[in-house]
N, C-alpha and C positions, 0 to 999 in steps of 0.2 A: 229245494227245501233248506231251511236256515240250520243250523246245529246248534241246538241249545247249551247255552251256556254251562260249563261245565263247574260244580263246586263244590271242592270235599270239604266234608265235616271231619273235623277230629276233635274226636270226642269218645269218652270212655264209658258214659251211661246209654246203653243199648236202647233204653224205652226213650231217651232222651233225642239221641242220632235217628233215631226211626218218625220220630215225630217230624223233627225239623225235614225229613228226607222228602218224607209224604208231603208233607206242604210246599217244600221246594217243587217235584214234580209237577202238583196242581199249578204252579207260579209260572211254570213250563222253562223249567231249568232241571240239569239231569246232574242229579245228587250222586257224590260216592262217601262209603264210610271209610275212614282210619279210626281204628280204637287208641294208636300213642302213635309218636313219636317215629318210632322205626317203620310203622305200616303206613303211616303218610308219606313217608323219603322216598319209599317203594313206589308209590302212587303218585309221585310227584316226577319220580325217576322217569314211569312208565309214560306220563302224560301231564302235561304241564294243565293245571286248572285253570281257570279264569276269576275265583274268586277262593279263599279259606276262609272258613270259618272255624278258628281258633276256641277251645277249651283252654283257661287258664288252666288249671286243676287238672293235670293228667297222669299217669303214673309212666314213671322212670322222668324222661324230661321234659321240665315243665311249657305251655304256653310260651310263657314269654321267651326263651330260652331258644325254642323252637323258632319264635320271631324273628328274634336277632341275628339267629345261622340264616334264614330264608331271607331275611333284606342282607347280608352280607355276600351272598352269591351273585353270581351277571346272570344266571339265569333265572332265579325266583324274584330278585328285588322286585320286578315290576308288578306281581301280583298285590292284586290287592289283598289285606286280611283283618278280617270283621272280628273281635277277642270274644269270648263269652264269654260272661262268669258271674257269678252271684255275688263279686267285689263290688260295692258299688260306690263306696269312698273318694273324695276328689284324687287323692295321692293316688291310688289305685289305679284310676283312672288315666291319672298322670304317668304310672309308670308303664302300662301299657300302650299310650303313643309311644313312649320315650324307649320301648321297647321295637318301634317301627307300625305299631297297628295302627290301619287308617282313620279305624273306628273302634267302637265299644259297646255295648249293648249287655245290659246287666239283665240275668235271670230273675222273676221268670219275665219272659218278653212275650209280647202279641206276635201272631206270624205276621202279621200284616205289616209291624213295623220293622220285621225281620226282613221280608223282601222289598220293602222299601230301604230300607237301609243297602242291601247287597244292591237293587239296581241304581242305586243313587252313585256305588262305587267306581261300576261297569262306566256310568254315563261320564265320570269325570276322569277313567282312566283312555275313554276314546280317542278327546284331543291331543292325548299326546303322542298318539302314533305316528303324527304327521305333526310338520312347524317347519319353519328355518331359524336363523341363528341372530340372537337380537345382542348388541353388545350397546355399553354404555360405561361412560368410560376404561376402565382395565377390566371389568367384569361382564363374561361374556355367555350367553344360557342357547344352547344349541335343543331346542326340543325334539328336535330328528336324532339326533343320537342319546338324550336325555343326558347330558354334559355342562359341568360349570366349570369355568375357568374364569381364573381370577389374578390378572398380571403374567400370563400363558401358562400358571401352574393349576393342574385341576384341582378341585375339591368337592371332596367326595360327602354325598348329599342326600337323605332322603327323600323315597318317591312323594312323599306329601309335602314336602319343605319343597322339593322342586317345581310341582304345582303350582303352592305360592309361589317364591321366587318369581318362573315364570310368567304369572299372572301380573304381578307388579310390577316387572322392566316391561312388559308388553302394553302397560298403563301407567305407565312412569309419571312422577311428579303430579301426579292425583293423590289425593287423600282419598280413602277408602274405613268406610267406618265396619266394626266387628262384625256385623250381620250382611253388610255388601262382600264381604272376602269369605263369609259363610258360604254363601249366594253362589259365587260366582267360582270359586275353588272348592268346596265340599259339595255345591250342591244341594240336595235335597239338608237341608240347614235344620228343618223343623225339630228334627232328635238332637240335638248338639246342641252345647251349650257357646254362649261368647268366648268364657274363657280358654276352649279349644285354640281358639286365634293365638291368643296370647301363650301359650304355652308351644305353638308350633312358630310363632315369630322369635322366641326368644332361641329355640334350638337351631331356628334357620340363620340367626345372630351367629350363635356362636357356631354354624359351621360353617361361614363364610368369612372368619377368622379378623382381619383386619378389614375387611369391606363389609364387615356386617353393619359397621356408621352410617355406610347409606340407607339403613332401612329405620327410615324415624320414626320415631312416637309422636306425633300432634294430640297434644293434652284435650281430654272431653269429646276426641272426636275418634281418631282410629291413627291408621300407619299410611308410610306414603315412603317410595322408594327415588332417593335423588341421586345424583351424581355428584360428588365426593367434589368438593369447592376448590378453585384454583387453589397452586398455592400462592400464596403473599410475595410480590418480589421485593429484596431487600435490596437497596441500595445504597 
């Protein structure tokens, strides 16, 4: 027998958590509640989930808050987590990646596109349980240990940035347009916008610091990750 997928809600509106719960079980995924902050730690303490689903809006500390401590540990980064919230502004949007959430889903939402969104998570965090280690020039992405190094020093990297990342030295020197790298690293693409792309290639820029130059812009069409050009010999 399989073990359904496990994945707390935290959330502080009681008719709110009981809904999503209910619909999760029908989805044949086995829901837990946290009302904040401290009752999710507990529940995360006791058993690692498979998916969060994030309330921006909670009392004591906030959503995003809660994000950043959860992608800052070795043991939660690799979850995935879904934000809720009735924000639905680009910036908002924006600051909930840039807070580590994989995704966004602004209230009120369909269930349907609620569990489409969570299993679209599950299917893109699979591949990376397994990989070997692809290097390309000094920049080197290990998906077996989910690791970047860059001139044998690490750098340290979100689980969605590592995705791409991934996805691009594994298809290297291809151009890949906004809705192919939806496709093919997010997945289930249909709720997501283009500018998604854009907004996790620019963090994936700057967290690869001085080797973010390999990851180019091709004008009208999308990105494409090269190898850093000899250099020039002077003679």
């Amino acid at each position: 027998m399989n073990q359904q997928p496990r994945v707390l809600i935290v959330e502080d509106e009681p008719d709110i958590a009981e809904l999503v719960a209910v619909n999760l079980r029908h989805g044949g995924f086995e829901p837990v509640w946290a009302r904040d902050g401290v009752a999710a730690q507990r529940e995360i303490d006791a058993v690692l989930p498979d998916v969060i689903l994030l309330d921006w809006m909670l009392p004591g500390q906030s959503g995003l808050t809660l994000a950043r401590r959860w992608r800052s540990h070795a043991r939660t980064k690799g979850v995935p987590i879904l934000m809720l919230t009735a924000r639905g502004d680009e910036p908002d949007k924006v600051q909930g990646l840039d807070a580590g959430a994989d995704d966004y889903i602004t209230k009120p939402f369909s269930t349907r596109e609620l569990l489409a969104r969570i299993r679209a998570v599950l299917r893109r965090r699979a591949p990376e349980q397994a990989g070997t280690s692809v290097k390309l020039g000094a920049l080197l992405v290990d998906a077996a240990t989910h690791t970047v190094m860059w001139q044998g020093q690490p750098i340290k990297i979100s689980p969605t940035e590592f995705r791409l990342l991934n996805y691009l030295i594994n298809h290297r020197d291809r151009v890949h347009s906004r809705a192919q790298l939806l496709d093919k690293v997010w997945g289930d693409h249909v709720f997501l916008e283009e500018r998604t792309v854009d907004v996790h290639i620019k963090r994936l820029r700057e967290a690869l610091g001085a080797a973010g130059a390999m990851v180019e812009t091709v004008r009208g069409t999308g990105y494409r990750l090269s190898a850093p050009p000899a250099p020039t010999r002077q003679d």
